[in-house]
Structure formats: C-alpha cells, structure tokens
C-alpha positions in Angstrom: -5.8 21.6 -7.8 -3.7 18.8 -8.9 -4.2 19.0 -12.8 -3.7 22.9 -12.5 -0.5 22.0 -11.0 0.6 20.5 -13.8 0.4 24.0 -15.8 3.5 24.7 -13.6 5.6 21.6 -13.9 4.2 18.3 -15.8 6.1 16.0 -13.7 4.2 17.6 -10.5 1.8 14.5 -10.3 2.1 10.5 -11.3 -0.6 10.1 -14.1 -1.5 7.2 -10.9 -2.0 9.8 -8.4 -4.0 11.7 -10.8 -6.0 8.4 -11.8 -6.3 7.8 -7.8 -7.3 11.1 -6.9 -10.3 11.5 -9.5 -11.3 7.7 -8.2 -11.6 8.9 -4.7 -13.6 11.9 -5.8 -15.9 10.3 -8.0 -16.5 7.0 -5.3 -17.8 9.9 -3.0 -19.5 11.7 -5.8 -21.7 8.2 -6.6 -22.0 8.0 -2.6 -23.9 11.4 -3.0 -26.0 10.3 -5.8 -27.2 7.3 -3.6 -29.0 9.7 -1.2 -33.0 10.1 -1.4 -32.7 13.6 -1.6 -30.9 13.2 -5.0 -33.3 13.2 -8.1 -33.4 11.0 -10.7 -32.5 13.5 -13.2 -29.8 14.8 -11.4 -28.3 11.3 -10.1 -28.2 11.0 -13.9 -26.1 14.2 -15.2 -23.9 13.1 -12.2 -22.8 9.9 -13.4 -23.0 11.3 -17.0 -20.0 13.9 -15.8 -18.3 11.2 -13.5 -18.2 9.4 -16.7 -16.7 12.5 -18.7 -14.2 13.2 -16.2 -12.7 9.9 -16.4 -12.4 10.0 -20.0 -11.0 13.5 -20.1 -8.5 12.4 -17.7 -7.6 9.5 -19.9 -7.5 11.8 -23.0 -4.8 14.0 -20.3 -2.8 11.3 -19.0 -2.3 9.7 -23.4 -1.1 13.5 -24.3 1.1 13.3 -21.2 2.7 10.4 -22.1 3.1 12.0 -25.9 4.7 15.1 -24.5 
C-alpha cells in the first residue's frame, strides 16, 4: 500500500519508512519460515524473495533520489 502510494505523490513516504516497513514485514516473514510446518523448499523461495524485495526496494529508493 505504501509504494502504490507513491504513484500518487512521491513525497508520500520517507525512503526510511519505506526501508522500515519492508524490514518489519520481512522479520515476520523469516519468523514464518522458522515454523516446522514450513518446507525446506519453500523456507527457501521465501528467503530468495525476501532477498529480492530488498533489492528491488533499494533499486526504488536510488531512482527516487534521481528523480
């Protein structure tokens, strides 16, 4: 909700409450992936996107600061 918010007005968010909000997602996202009811394989993709979010958040956040 946040980064489509941005689509309206770029100054909506700070790039840090971005930053903190994807944090706070992804902390309970790896919380998740601790369970026993997780699989291996899927434990896996799920740190592979965590991974990918943060990067495409980065990627974002360095446009942003072009723009």
């Amino acid at each position: 909700m946040n980064i489509e918010a941005l689509r309206e007005n770029l100054y909506f968010q700070s790039k840090e409450n971005l930053s903190m909000t994807l944090e706070v997602i992804l902390e309970r996202t790896e919380d998740f992936t601790d369970s026993a009811y997780t699989s291996h394989e899927h434990r896996e993709r799920i740190l592979e996107l965590s991974t990918q979010a943060r990067m495409e958040l980065q990627q974002l956040v360095s446009v942003w600061i072009q723009a």
